[in-house]
C-alpha positions as CSV (number, residue, x, y, z in Angstrom):
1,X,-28.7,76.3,77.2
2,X,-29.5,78.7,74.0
3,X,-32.5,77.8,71.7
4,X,-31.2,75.5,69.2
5,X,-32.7,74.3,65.7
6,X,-32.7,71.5,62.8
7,X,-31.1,72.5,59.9
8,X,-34.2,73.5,58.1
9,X,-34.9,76.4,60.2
10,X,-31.0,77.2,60.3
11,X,-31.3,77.3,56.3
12,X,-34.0,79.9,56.7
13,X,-31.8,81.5,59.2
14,X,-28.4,82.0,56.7
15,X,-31.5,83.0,54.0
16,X,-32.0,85.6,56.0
17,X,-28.1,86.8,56.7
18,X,-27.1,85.4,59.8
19,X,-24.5,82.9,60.1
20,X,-25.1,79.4,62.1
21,X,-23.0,76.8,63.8
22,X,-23.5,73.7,65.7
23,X,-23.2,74.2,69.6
24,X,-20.4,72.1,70.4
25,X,-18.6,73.7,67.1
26,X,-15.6,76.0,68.3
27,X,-16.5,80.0,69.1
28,X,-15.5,81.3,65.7
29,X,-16.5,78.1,63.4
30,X,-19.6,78.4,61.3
31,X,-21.4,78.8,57.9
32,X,-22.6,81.4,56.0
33,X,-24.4,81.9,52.8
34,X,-22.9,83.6,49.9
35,X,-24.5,85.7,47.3
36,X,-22.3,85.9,44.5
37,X,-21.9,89.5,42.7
38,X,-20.9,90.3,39.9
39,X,-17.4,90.2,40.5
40,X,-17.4,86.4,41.8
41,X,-16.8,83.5,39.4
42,X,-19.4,81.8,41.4
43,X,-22.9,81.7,39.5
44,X,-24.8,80.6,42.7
45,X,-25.6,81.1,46.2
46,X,-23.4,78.9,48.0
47,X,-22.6,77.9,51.9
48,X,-19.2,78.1,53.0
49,X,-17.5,77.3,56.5
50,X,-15.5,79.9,58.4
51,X,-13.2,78.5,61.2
52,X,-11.8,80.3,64.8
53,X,-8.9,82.3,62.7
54,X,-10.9,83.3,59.8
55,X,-10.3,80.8,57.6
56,X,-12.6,80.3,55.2
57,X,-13.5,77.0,52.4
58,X,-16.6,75.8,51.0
59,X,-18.8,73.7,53.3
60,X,-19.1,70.1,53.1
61,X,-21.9,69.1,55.6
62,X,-22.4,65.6,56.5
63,X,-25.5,63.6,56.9
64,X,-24.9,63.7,60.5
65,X,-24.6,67.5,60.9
66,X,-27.4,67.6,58.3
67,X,-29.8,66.0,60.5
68,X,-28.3,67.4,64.2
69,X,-31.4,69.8,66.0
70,X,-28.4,71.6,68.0
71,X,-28.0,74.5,65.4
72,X,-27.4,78.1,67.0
73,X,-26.9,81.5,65.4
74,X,-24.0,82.5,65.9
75,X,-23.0,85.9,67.9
């Protein structure tokens, strides 16, 4: 079983570049902080959700996933 975290320390974690999932979440699936740059329209860091064909959307997280302690960063 890999160490796993809350989300707090997995908000540290995409602070600090890496992107996270849940365990159970398929190989491939997770978040990611963006920076924008100046080319983005975006004004402000934002997380957004990358799925097992490289897909990506902005992340809606729910209570639920919010609160799980089975967060992992992902390899």
């Amino acid at each position: 079983m890999k160490n796993t975290m809350n989300f707090s320390v997995a908000l540290e974690m995409l602070h600090l570049g890496y992107s996270v999932r849940r365990q159970h979440w398929p190989i491939g699936t997770d978040i990611t902080l963006q920076f924008p740059d100046t080319d983005s329209k975006m004004t402000q860091p934002y997380i957004y959700q990358s799925d097992i064909i490289g897909e990506a959307c902005p992340a809606v997280l729910s209570n639920i996933t919010l609160l799980a302690t089975d967060w992992e960063i992902s390899e």
